[in-house]
C-alpha positions in Angstrom: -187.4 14.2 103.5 -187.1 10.5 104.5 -191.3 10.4 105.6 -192.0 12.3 102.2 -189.6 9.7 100.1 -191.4 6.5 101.5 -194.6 8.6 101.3 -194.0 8.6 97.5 -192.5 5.1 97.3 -189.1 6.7 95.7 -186.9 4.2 97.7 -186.8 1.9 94.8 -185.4 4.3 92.7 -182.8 6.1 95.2 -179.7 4.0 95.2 -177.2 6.2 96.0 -176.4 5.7 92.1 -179.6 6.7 91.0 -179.2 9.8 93.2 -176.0 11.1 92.4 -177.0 10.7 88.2 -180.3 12.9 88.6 -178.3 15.9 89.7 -180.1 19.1 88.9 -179.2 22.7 90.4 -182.3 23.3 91.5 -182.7 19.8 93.2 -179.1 19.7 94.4 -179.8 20.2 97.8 -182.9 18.0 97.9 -180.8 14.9 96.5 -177.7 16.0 99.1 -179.7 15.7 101.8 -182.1 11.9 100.7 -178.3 11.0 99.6 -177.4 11.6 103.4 -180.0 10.3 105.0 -179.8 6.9 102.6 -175.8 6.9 103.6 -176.6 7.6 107.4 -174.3 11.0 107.2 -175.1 13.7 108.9 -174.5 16.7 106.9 -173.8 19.0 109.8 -171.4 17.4 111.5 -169.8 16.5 108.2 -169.3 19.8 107.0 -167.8 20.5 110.2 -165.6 17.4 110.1 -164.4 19.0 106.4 -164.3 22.7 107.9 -161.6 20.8 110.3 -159.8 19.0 108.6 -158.9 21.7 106.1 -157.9 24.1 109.1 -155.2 21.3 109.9 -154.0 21.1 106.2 -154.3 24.6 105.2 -153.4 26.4 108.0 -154.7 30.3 108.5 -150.8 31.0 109.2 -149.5 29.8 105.5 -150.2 31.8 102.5 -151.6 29.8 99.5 -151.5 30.7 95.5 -154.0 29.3 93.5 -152.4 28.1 90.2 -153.8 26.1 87.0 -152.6 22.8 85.7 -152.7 22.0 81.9 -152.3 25.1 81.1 -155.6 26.3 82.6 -157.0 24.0 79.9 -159.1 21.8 82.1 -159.8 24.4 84.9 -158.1 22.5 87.4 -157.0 24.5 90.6 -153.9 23.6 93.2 -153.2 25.1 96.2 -149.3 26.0 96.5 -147.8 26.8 99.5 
């Protein structure tokens, strides 16, 4: 992705500003990963890092609700123990 980018002269236009406003579903993925690469994150072990983190907060051996806020009004989700 980086080789094509520079390829195509985009890096003037991907500030990791730039990338985050031209969000389109079918390009999500595309910007995650030049958003990445611009940010020196690797998306692999990130995930991972996430997948970990939320094992240590939300343990397997709690049960969790999900309940709405605002009245549901704003879609909003909490996890109660």
């Amino acid at each position: 992705m980086a080789d094509f980018a520079k390829e195509m002269d985009w890096g003037q236009f991907h500030s990791p500003r730039n990338l985050l406003l031209a969000l389109e579903l079918s390009d999500f993925l595309l910007y995650l990963v030049r958003l990445s690469d611009i940010c020196g994150i690797d998306l692999g072990k990130a995930a991972l890092r996430k997948v970990e983190l939320n094992a240590i907060k939300y343990p397997a051996s709690k049960q969790y609700t999900a309940t709405t806020t605002n009245n549901g009004s704003d879609g909003t989700v909490e996890m109660c123990d």
